[in-house]
N, C-alpha and C positions, 0 to 999 in steps of 0.2 A: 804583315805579321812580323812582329819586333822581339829573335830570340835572343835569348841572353843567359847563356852558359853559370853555376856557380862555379865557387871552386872546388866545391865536394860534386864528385860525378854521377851521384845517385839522385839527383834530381833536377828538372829543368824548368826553368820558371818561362812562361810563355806570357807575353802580352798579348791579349786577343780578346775582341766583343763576343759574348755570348758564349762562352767557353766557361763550364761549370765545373767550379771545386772540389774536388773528393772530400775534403775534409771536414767542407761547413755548405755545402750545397750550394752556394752564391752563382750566380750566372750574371754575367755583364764584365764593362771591361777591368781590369786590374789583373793583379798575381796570380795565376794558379797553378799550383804544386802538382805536379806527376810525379809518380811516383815509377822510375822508368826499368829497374827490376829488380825483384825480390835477393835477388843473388846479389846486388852490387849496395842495398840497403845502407843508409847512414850508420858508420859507425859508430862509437861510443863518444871518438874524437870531436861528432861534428855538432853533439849533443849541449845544450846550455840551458840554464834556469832564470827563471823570474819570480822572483818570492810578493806577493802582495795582502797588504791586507787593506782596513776601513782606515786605516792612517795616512794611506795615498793619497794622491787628487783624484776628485771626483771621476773624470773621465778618463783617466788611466787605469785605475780601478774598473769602471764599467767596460774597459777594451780588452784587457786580461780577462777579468771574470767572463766573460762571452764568452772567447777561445775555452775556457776552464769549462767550462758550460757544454759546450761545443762537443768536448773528449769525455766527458764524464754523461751523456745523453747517449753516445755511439756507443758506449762499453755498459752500462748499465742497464740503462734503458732500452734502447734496442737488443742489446746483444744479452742481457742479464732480465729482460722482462719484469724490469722492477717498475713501478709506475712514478710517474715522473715528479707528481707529491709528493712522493716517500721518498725519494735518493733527493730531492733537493729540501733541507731542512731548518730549522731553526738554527741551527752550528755554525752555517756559512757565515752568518755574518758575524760569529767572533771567532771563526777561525784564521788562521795564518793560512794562504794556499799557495801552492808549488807549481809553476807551469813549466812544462819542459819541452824546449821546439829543437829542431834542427833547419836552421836559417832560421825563414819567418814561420815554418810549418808548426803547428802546437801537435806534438806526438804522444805525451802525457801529461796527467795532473797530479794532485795529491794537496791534503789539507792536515792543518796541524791547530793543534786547539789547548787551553790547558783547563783541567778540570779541578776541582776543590773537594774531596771529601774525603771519609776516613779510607785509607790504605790506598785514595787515590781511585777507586775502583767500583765509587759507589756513584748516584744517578744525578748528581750534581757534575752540573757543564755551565759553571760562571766564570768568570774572565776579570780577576781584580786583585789586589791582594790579599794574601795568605793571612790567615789568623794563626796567632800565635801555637795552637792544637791543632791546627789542621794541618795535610797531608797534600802538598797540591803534583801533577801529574801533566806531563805533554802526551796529548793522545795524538796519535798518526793515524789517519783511515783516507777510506775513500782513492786510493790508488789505481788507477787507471790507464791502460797505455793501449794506442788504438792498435789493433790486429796486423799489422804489418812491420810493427817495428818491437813485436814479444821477440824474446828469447835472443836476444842481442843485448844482455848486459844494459839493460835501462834502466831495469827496474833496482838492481842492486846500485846501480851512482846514483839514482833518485834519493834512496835509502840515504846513504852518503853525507846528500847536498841537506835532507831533512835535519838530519842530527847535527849537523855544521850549524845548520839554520836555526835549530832549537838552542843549541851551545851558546853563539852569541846573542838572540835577544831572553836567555838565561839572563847574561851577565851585562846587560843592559837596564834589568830589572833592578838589580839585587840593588841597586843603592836606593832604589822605591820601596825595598819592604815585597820585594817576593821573591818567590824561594819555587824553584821546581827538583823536586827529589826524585823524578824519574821517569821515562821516557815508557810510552806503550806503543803498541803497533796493533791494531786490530784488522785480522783479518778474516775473511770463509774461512769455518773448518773443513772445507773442502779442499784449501788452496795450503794446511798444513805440510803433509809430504813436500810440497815444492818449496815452502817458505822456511820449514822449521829449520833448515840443519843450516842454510842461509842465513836468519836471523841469529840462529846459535852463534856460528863461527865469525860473521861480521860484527857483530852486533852487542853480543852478549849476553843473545835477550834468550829470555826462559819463559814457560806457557805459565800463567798464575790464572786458580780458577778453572771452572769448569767450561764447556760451549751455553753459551744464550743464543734464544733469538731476539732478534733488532727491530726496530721500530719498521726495518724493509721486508719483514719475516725471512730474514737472512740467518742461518745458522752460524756462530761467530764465536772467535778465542781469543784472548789477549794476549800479546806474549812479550814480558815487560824485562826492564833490566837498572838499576840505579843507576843515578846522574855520578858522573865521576869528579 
């Protein structure tokens, strides 16, 4: 058995046969992540992003999107009892998505999309350019981060890395003829109390509109703020 310490102390990567993943269930030989205690957990420092979309290479794409798959199945699906139809959607494949690992370990996701209707708000989710009357919108959803690494500051540099991420392929656009006037974030209106005054003071962002439910039968609020 062949160990090999990183440099961040909160986790040990072990080479060994038949030694099973916590985090994707795989059993045989290669990496697997212990997670060696909750007290000594990855900090924020040790946290990094992978932005992908359908503009990747094939197989890069198919190796992210798994990991993405991976953390969005354990938070959702198992842990949110949403059926596994319903959290994975038509979106994904024009969404922008956000993996965020510490080393090789994927700890959270998140996906980002741009939508076309009036005030930005309405049931259009196409992906092209803007017409000269319309109103186009970066929706944020689907945020996920697996149970051991909550309440450590992830989720807000998640936040962070999103709007970085929406910022420059903004302005990667604009000489194509499209235009994003402004960023949403959809969350549970269960998950308001934790997120609102977070989204307020980082963000900018303000609740527009009432609660919906979502194609997940998820009780859900927008809370939007203008591109600067």
């Amino acid at each position: 058995m062949t160990h090999h310490l990183h440099s961040y102390k909160s986790l040990l990567t072990i080479s060994v046969q038949a030694q099973k993943c916590p985090v994707c269930g795989h059993r045989g030989k290669g990496k697997t992540y212990l997670l060696v205690a909750k007290t000594t957990a990855p900090s924020c420092a040790t946290l990094h992003f992978e932005s992908f979309d359908q503009r990747h290479e094939a197989q890069a794409f198919k190796s992210l999107w798994a990991l993405a798959r991976i953390v969005r199945n354990r938070v959702f699906v198992e842990e949110g009892r949403i059926a596994a139809e319903l959290e994975f959607d038509v979106n994904d494949r024009s969404s922008r998505h956000v993996l965020g690992l510490v080393g090789d370990a994927p700890v959270l996701c998140a996906r980002w999309r741009v939508e076309f209707g009036e005030g930005g708000s309405g049931g259009g989710q196409q992906q092209g350019k803007g017409s000269g009357g319309g109103c186009s919108i970066a929706v944020i959803d689907r945020l996920a981060v697996l149970e051991p690494y909550r309440g450590r500051g992830f989720s807000s540099h998640t936040l962070k890395f999103l709007l970085e991420d929406v910022d420059c392929m903004a302005r990667e656009m604009q000489p194509q003829g499209w235009t994003i006037g402004a960023v949403a974030v959809t969350l549970p209106e269960k998950m308001l109390p934790f997120w609102g005054e977070k989204l307020r003071s980082q963000g900018g962002f303000e609740v527009v509109g009432g609660s919906y439910t979502d194609e997940r039968n998820q009780l859900m609020l927008r809370m939007v703020r203008l591109m600067s």
